[in-house]
C-alpha positions as CSV (number, residue, x, y, z in Angstrom):
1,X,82.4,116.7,65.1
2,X,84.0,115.5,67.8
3,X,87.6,112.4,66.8
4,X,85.5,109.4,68.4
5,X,88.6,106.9,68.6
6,X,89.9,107.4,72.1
7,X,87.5,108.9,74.7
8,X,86.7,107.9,78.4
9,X,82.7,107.8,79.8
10,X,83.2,109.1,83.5
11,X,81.1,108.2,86.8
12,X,81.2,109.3,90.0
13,X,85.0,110.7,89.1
14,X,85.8,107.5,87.5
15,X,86.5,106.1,84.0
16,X,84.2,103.2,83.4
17,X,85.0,102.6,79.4
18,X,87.8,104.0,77.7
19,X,87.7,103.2,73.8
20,X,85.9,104.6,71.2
21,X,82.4,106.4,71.1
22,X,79.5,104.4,70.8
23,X,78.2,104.4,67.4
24,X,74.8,106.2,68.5
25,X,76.6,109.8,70.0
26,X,80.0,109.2,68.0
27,X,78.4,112.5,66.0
28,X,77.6,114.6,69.0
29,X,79.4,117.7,69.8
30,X,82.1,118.0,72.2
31,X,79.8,120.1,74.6
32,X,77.0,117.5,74.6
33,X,79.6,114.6,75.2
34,X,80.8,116.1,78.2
35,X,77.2,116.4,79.2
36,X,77.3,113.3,79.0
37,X,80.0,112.4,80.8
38,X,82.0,111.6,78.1
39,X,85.8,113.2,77.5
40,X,88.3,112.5,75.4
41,X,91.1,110.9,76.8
42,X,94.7,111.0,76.8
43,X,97.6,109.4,77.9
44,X,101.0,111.0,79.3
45,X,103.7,109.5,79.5
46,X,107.3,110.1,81.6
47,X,110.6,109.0,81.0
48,X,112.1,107.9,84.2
49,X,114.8,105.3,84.9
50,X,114.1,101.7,84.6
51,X,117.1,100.8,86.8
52,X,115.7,102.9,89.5
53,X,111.9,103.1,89.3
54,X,109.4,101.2,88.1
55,X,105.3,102.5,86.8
56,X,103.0,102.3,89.1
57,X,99.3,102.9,88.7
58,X,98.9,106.2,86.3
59,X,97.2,109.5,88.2
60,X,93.6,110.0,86.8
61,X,92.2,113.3,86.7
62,X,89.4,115.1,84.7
63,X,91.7,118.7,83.2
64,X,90.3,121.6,81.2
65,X,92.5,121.7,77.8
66,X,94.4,125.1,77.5
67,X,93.8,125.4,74.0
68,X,90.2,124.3,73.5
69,X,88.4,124.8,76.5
70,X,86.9,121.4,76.6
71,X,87.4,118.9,79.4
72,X,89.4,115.6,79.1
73,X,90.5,112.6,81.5
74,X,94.7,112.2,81.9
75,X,96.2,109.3,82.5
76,X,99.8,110.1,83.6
77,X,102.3,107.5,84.3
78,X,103.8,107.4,87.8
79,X,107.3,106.6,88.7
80,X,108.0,104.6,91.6
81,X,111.3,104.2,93.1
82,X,112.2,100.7,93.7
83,X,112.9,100.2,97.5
84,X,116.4,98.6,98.4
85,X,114.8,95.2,99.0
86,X,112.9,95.7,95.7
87,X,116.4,96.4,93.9
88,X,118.1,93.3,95.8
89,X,115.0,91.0,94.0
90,X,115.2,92.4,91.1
91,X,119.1,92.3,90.4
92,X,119.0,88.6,91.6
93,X,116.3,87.6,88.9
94,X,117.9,88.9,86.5
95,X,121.0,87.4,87.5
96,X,119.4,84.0,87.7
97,X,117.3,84.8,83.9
98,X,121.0,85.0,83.2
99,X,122.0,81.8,84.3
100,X,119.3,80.1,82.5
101,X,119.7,81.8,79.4
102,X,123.1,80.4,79.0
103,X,121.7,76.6,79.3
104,X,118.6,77.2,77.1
105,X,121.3,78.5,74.1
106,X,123.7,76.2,74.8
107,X,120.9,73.3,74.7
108,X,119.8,74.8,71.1
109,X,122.9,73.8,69.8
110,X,122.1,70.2,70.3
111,X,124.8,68.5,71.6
112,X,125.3,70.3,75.0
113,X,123.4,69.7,78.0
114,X,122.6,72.3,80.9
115,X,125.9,72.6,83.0
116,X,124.5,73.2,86.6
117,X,126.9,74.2,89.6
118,X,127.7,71.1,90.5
119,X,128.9,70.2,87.7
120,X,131.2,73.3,87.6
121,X,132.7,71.7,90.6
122,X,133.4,69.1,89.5
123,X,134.9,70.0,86.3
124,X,136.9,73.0,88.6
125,X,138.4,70.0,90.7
126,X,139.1,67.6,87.9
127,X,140.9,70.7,85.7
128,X,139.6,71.5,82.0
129,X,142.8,69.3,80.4
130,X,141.0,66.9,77.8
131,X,137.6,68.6,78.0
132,X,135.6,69.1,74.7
133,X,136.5,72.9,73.5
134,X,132.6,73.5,73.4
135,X,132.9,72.3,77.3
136,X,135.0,74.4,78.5
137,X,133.6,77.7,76.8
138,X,130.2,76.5,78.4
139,X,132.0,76.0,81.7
140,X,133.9,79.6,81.7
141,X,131.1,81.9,80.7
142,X,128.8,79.9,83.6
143,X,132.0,80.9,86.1
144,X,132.1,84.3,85.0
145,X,128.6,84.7,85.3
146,X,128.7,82.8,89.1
147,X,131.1,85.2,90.0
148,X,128.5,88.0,89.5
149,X,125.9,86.4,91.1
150,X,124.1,89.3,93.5
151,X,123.2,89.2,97.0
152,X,120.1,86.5,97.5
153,X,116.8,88.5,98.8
154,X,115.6,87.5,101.8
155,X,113.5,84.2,101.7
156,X,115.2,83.0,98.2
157,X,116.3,79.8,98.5
């Protein structure tokens, strides 16, 4: 008796249902489920590097298992390289998740308020002499963050 929990009916080359068996052939043999067009199914996954690539959709092929004999569908993640322009895009989002990370804690604290850049300016100009200590560690770690800020993608405002 075939393990009915992950399995994949296949049409035309193409997995219409992955899941488990329907209750009515969840008892037939692994021969008459392929008959049927129905395989088990499997997933592969690949380690790859998310700072470089990203998974695209996974290859999809009907295999013969080495050690049974019996047919299954793969699913096998595929790596994509992230194009320059991709890379640019993502850096600066992250970059700018940054930046709002840094208001939405300081904000859960209570008594701070988002510091945007023009405030930094204007703090920068005044000096940081008689600012609240809270202030001015809001106002550094927003400057040393600014100072990383990546290139903007093309089209970001």
């Amino acid at each position: 008796m075939a393990n009915y929990l992950n399995y994949a009916n296949v049409v035309d080359g193409k997995a219409v249902y992955l899941g488990c068996l329907p209750e009515k052939i969840k008892n037939y043999s692994e021969e008459r489920l392929q008959e049927n067009s129905w395989y088990i199914f499997e997933e592969v996954h690949v380690e790859y590097d998310q700072e470089t690539h990203y998974l695209g959709s996974p290859r999809k092929e009907i295999v013969t298992d080495k050690e049974t004999g019996h047919k299954k569908m793969v699913y096998t993640d595929t790596p994509i390289a992230f194009t320059p322009a991709e890379k640019k895009q993502r850096d600066y989002d992250q970059w700018r998740g940054q930046m709002a990370a840094t208001d939405e804690r300081w904000l859960s604290q209570g008594t701070m308020v988002p510091m945007p850049r023009v405030i930094e300016e204007i703090l920068t100009k005044i000096g940081l002499d008689g600012i609240r200590e809270e202030i001015v560690e809001q106002y550094n770690e927003k400057r040393a963050l600014r100072a990383k800020q990546p290139p903007k993608p093309e089209g970001t405002e």
